[in-house]
C-alpha positions in Angstrom: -11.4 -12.4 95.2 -14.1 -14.6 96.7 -13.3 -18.2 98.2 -16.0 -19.2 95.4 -14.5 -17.8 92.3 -11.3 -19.6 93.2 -13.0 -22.9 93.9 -16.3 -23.2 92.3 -18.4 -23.3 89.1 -21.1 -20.5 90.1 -24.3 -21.2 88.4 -24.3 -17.4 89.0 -23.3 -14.3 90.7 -24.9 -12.1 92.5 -22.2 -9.9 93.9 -22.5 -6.9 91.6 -26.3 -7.3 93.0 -25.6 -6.5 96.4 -26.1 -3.7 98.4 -24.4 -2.9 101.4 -25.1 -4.4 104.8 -27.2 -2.5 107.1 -28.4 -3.2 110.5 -24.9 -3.8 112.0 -22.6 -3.7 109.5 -18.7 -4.3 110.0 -16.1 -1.2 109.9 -12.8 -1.2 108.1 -11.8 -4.4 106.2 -8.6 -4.0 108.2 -9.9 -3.5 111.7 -8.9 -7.2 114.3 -12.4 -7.2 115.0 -13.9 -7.7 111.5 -13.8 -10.7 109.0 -15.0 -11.1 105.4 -18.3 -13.3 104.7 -19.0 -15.2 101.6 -21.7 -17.2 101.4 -23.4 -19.5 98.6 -26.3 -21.7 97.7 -26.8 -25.3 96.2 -29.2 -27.8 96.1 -29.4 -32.1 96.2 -31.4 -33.4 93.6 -35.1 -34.3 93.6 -36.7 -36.9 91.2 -40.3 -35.8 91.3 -40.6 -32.2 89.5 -38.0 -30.6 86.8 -37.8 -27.4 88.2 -37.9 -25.8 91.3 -37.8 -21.7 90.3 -37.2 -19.1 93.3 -37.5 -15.5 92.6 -35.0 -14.5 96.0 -34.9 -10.8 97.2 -31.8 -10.8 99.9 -30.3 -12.7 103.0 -30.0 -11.8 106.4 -27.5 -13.1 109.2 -28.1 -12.6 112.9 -25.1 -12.0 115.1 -25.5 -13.6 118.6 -24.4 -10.4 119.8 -26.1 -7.7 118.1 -28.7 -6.9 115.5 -29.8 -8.5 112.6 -27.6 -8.3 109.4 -29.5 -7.6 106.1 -28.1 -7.9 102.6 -30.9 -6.8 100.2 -31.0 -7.3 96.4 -31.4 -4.2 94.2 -33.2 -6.3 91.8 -34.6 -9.8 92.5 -32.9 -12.9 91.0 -34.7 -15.6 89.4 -33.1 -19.8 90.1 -33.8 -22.4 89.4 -32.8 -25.1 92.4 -32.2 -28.0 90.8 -29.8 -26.4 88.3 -27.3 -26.1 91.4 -26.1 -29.6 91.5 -22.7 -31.6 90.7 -20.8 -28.5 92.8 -22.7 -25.6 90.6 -23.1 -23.0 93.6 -25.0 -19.6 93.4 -22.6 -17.2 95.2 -24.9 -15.0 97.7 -22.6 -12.9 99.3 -18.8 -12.2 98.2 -16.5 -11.2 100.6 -19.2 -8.9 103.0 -17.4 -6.8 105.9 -18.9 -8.0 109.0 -18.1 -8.2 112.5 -16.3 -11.2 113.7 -17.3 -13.7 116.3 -20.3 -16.4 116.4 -23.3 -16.1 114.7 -27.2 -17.5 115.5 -28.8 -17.8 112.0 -28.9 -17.4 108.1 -32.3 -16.7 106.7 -33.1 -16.4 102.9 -36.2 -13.7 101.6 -37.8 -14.8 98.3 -41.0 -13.5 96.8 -42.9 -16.8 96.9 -46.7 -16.5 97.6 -49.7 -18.0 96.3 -51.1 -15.2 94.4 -51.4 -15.7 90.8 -48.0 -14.3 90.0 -45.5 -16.6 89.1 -42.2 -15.3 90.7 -41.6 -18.7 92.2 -42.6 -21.7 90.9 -42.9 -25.7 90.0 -42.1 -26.8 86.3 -43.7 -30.6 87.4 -43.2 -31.9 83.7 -40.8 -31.2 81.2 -42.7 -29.1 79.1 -45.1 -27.4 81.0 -47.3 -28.0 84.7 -46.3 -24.5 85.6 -48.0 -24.5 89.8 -46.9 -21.7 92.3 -44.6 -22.4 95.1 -45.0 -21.0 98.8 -42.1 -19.9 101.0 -44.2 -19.7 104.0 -43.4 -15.5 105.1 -41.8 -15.2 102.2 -38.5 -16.4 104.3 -36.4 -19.4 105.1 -34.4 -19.7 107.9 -31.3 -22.1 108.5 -30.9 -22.5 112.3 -27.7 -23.5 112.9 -24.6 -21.3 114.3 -21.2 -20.4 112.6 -18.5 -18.3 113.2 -16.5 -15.5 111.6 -13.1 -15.2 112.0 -11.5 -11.9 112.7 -9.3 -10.8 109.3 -9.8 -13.6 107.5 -12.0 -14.4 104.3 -14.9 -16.9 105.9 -16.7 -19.0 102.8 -19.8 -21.2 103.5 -22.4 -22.7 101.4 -26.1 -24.0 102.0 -27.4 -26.7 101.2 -30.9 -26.4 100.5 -32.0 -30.2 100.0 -35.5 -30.0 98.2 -35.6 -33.4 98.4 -36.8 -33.1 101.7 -38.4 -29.7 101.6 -40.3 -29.5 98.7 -43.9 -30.4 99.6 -47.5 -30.9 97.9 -50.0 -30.7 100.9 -53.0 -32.5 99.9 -56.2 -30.7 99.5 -53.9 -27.2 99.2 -53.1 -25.3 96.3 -49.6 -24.9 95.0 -46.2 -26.7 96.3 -44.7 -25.4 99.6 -40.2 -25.4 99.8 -39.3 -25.4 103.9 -36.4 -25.2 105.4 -33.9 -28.2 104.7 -30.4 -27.1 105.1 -27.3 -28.1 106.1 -24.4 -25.8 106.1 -21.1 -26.4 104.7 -17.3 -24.0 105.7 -15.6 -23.9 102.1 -12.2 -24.4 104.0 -12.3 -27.7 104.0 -14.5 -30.2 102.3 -14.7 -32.9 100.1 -16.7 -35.2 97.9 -17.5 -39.1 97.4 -18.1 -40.6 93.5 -18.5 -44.5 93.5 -20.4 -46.9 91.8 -24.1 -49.1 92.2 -24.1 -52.7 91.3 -26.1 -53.3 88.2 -27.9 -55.7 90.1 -29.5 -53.5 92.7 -31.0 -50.9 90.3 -33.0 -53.6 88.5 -34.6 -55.6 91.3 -38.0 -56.6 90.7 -38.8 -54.1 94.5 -37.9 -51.3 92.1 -40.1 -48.0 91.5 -37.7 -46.0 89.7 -39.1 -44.7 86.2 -37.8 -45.6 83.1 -35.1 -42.5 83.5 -33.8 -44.0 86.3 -35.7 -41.3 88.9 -35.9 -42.6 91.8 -32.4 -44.4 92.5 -30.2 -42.8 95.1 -27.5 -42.8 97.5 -28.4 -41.4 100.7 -25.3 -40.0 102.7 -25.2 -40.8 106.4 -22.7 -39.2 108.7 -20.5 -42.1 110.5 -19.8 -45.5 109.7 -21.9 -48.4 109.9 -25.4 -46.4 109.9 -28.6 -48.0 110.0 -29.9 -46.3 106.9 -33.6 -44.5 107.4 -36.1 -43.0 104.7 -37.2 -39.1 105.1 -39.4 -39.6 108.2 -37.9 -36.2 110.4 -35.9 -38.5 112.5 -32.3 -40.3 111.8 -32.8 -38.6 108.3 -29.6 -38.6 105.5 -27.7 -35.5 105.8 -27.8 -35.5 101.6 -28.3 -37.7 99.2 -27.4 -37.9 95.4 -28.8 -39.2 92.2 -28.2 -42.3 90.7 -27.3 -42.4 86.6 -25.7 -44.4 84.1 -22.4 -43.4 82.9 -21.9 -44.0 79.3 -18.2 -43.7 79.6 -17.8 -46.2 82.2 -19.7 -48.7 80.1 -23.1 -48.0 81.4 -22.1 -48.4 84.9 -24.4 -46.5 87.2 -22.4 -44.3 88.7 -23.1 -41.0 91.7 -21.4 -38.4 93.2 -21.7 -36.7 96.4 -20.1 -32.9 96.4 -19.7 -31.2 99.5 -19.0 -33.3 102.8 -17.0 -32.4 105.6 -14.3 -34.6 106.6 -15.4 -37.9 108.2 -16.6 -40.8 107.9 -19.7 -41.9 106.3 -22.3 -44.8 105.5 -23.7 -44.6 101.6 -26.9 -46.4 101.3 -28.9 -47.1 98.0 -32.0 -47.4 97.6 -34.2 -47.8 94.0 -37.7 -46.7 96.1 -36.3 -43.0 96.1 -39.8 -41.7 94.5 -41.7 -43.5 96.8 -39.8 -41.2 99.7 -43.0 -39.0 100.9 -41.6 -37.4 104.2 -45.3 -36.2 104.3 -46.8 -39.9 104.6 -43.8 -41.4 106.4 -43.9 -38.6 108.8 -47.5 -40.5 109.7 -46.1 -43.9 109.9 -47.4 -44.9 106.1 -44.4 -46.0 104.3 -40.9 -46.8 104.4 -38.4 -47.9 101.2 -35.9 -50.3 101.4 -32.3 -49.8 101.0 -30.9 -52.7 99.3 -27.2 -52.0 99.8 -24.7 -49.7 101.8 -21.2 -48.7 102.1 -18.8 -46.6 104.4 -16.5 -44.3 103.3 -14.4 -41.7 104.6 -13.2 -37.9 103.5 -10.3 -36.9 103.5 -9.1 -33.9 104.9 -8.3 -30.9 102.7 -9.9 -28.4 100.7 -11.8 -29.7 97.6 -10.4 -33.2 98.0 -11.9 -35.9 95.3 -12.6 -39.4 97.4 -13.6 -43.0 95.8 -16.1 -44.9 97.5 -16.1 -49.0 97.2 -19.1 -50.2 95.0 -22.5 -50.6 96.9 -23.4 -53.7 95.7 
């Protein structure tokens, strides 16, 4: 059984999907020299659209040994991004028979052009603004090494943070999703849920929308960060959605899935619409974070952690 199904909430599964690896493929199950992959996909919220739909067609992992890994779809498999949040996870790959030892990359294929066919695509209001999106090559590429373990079950999730990758060049048709990943091992991780002072979210600097769009927690590895907006530099390895709880008595209330063991530094911020990286990356704009926290993670697999109040 996969490290997901034990663990997670899938959005959905792919598994009975998947063909088999070619390309460098992994022999018995049993064999020292061979470990099990699993790996799944999520997302971190973004205010400024209400859906981000990819039509993906398979994965590919690179061994830093050896050739190139693919895993194709027999079918492709419409998502929706932003319906893999709060821990939902799309599982990818389930428990694949590769060859242990380190590996260079993971790269995603969709079908994602603009070309009049809406495989992929924006929803940018709730009830219609259907606009193509654009995967550059039709392929997405997270650049960051893990390993495999030799006869053992190796889980891993990305985190494909539209916030920062989804983009609306101006004077270009169409929205373009880039590369914004982290990756996360499903052995051991954790998440943070605390609360935002009332105060904060209604300060007359705000620009969040009647809904509340546009009030986040950006989640800084270590303790004590100097908290930065979206600007390719110093950025927030995730961030998370701020709402009111009506079972806490309206409190505004987040939670942050998915963190490594550590510590951490939670900033808020109510400018979270105003959070262009394409305009800050020229110097335009930055927000203001009003408040911050640290917290820390506990070690141990799917471990629940309360944050103090940013306030």
């Amino acid at each position: 059984m996969s490290h997901f199904s034990l663990n997670l909430t899938a959005a959905a599964t792919l598994a009975a999907l998947l063909l088999a690896g070619c390309g460098g493929g992994g022999s018995s199950s049993n064999a020292p020299s061979t470990g099990t992959l699993s790996l799944g996909l999520t997302d971190a919220p973004v205010d400024q659209v209400f859906e981000v739909n990819v039509q993906l067609t398979g994965v590919t992992v690179k061994p830093s040994g050896g050739p190139a890994i693919d895993f194709d779809f027999l079918a492709p498999v419409d998502v929706n991004l932003l319906s893999l949040q709060d821990g939902s996870v799309l599982s990818l790959l389930d428990g694949e028979t590769v060859e242990a030892g380190s590996y260079n990359w993971i790269e995603l294929h969709a079908n994602a052009e603009l070309d009049g066919v809406f495989d992929s695509y924006v929803m940018e209001t709730e009830t219609g603004g259907m606009v193509e999106l654009r995967i550059p090559s039709g392929s997405t590429r997270f650049v960051s090494g893990f390993v495999v373990t030799a006869g053992q079950g190796n889980a891993f999730t990305l985190d494909w943070d539209v916030r920062k990758g989804l983009k609306a060049p101006t004077g270009q048709d169409g929205w373009f999703l880039r590369p914004a990943f982290r990756i996360i091992d499903m052995t051991e991780y954790g998440s943070l849920s605390g609360q935002v002072a009332d105060a904060l979210t209604m300060d007359a600097s705000c620009t969040s929308d009647a809904e509340g769009n546009g009030n986040a927690v950006y989640v800084f590895a270590g303790s004590d960060v100097v908290p930065d907006d979206l600007d390719g530099t110093d950025d927030a390895i995730t961030s998370a959605p701020v709402r009111v709880d009506n079972n806490l008595a309206g409190a505004y209330t987040y939670t942050v899935p998915f963190l490594d063991p550590g510590a951490y530094t939670l900033a808020f911020t109510c400018q979270g619409l105003d959070d262009d990286p394409e305009t800050d990356e020229a110097g335009a704009d930055e927000i203001v974070f009003s408040g911050q926290v640290n917290a820390e993670v506990a070690a141990g697999q799917d471990t629940d952690n309360d944050a103090p109040t940013i306030e």
